[in-house]
C-alpha positions as CSV (number, residue, x, y, z in Angstrom):
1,X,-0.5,-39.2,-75.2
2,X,-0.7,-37.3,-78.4
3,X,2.7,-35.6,-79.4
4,X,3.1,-32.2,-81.2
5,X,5.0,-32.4,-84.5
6,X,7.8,-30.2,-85.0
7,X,6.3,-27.3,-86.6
8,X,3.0,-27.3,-84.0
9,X,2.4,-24.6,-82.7
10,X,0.7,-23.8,-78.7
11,X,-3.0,-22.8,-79.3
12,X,-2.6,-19.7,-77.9
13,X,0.1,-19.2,-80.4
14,X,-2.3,-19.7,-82.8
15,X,-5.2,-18.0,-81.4
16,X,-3.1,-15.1,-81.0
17,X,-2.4,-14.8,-84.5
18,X,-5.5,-15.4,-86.1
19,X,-6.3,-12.6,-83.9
20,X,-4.1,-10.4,-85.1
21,X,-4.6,-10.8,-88.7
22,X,-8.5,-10.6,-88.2
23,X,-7.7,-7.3,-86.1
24,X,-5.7,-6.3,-89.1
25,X,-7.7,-7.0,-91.7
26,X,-10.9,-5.5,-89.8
27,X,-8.3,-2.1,-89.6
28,X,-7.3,-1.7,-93.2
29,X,-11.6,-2.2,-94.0
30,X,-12.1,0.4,-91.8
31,X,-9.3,2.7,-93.2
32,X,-10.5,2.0,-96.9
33,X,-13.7,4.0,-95.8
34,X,-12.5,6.7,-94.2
35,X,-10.4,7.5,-97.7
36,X,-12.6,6.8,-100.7
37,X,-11.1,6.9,-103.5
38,X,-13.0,7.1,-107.1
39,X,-10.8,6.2,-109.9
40,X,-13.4,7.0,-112.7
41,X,-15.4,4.4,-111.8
42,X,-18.3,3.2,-108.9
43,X,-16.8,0.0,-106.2
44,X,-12.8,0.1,-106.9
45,X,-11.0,0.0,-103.8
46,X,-7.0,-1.1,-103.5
47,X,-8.0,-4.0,-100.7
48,X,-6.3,-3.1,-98.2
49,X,-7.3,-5.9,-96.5
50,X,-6.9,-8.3,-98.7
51,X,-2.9,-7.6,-97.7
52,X,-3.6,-9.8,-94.9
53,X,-5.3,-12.5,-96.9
54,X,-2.3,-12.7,-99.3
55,X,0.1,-13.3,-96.4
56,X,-2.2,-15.3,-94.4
57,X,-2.2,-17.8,-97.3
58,X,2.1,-18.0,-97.1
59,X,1.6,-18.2,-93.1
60,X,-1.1,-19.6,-91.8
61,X,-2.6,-21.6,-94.3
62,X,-5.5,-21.9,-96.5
63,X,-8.0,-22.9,-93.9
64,X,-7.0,-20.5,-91.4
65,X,-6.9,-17.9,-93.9
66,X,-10.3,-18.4,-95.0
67,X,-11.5,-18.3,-91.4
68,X,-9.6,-14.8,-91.0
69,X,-11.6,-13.4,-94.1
70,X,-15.0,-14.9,-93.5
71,X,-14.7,-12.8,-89.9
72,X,-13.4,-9.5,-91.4
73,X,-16.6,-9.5,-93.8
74,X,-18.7,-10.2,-91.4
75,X,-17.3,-7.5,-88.9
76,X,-16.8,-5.0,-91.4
77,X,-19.5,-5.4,-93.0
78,X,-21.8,-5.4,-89.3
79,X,-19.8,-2.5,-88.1
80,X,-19.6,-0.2,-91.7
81,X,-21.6,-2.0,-93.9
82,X,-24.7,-4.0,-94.9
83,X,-26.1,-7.2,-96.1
84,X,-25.7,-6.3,-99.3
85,X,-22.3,-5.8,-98.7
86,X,-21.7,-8.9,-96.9
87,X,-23.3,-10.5,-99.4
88,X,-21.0,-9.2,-102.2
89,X,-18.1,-9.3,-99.9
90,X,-18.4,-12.9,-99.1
91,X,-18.9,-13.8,-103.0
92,X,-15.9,-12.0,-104.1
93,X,-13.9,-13.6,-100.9
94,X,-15.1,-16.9,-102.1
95,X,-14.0,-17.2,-105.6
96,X,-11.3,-14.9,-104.9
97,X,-9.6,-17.7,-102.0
98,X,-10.5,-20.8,-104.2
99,X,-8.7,-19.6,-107.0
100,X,-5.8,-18.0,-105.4
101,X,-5.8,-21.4,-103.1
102,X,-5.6,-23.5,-106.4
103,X,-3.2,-21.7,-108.0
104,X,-1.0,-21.7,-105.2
105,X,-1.3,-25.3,-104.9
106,X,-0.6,-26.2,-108.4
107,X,2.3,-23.7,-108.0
108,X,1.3,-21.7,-111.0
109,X,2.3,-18.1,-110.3
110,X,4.1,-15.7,-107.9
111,X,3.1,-14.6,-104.5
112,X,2.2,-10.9,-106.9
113,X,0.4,-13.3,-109.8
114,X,-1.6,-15.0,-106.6
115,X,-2.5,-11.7,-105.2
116,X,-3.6,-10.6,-109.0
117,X,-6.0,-13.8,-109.8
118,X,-7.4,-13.1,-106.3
119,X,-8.4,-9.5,-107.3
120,X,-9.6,-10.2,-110.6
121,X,-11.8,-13.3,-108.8
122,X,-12.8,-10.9,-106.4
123,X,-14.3,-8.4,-108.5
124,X,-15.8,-11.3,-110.8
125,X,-17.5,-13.0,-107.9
126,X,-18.8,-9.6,-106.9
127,X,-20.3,-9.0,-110.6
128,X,-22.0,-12.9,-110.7
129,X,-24.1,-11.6,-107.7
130,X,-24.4,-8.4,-109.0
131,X,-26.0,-9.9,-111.9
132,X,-28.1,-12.0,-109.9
133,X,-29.5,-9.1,-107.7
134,X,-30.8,-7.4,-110.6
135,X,-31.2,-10.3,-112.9
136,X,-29.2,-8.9,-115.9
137,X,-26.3,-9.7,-117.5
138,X,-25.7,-5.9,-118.7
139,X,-23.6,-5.9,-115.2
140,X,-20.5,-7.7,-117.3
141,X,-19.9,-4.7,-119.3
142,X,-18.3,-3.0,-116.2
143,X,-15.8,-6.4,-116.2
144,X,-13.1,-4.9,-118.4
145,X,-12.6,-1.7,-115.7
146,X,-12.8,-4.3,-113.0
147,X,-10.3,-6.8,-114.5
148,X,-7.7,-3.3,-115.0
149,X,-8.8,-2.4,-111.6
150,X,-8.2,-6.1,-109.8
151,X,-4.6,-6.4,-111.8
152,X,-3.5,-3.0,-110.6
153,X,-4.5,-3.2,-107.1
154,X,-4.0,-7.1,-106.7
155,X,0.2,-6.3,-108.2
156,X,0.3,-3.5,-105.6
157,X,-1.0,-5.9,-102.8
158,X,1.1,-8.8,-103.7
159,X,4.5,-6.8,-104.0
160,X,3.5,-5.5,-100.5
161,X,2.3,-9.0,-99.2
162,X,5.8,-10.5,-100.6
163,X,7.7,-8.4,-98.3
164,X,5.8,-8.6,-95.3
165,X,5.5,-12.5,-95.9
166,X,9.9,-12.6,-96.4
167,X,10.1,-11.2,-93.0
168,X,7.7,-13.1,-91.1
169,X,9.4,-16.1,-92.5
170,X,12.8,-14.4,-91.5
171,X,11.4,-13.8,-88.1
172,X,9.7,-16.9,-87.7
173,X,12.7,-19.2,-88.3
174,X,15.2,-17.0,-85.8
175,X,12.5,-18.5,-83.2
């Protein structure tokens, strides 16, 4: 008989959360497109949802995190959007998670600098396909606005994701 480690948690447990943070993140999508907001410049958004991703890397781990994300495109993106959308969604997602995976790992930066290369990533991932949709590098001029735009918003989202990571951990370890 297989026995749980210490830190193992029921698999409704875990289903329940996944489902909550997918629920979440599928929420702050769908609020981001009820409020556009144009800061001088086409495709800037603050993330909303990628405040879920940035504590779902400090809770639930990298795998599970990725899992959430993949779903939220792919909802949001059914629901609100398009394949073009899932298409630059999921690119963005991608690079953004490997690098803000890897430089958690390697223990490189703050919860904010994690939340900051994952913004930047995202909006550069978004550009590479971007580029290859209409088969031009011209799209990399935009990248300085986008690299302003993904610091700003990725700070905001990792001061926020900080504190609602610090008291899930509180919570979690009065359990």
């Amino acid at each position: 008989m297989k026995q749980k480690q210490k830190n193992e948690q029921p698999p409704a447990v875990t289903a329940a959360r996944y489902g909550l943070f997918i629920s979440l993140a599928f929420l702050f999508s769908y609020i981001e497109t009820l409020f556009p907001i144009y800061l001088g410049a086409p495709g800037i958004k603050l993330g909303l949802a990628n405040l879920v991703t940035i504590v779902g890397l400090y809770t639930v781990g990298n795998m599970g995190t990725a899992l959430i994300n993949g779903v939220r495109i792919l909802l949001a993106n059914i629901t609100f959007g398009n394949l073009f959308g899932m298409l630059y969604g999921g690119a963005g997602a991608a690079l953004s998670m490997l690098l803000m995976i890897v430089c958690k790992k390697r223990g490189w930066f703050s919860i904010v600098g994690i939340s900051v290369i994952g913004g930047i990533g995202h909006n550069i991932g978004q550009l590479f396909i971007a580029a290859f949709v209409v088969q031009t590098a011209g799209v990399f001029s935009y990248l300085p606005v986008l690299l302003a735009a993904g610091t700003i918003a990725g700070a905001f989202i990792g001061l926020l994701g900080g504190m609602v990571v610090e008291r899930i951990q509180g919570y979690v370890k009065r359990l």
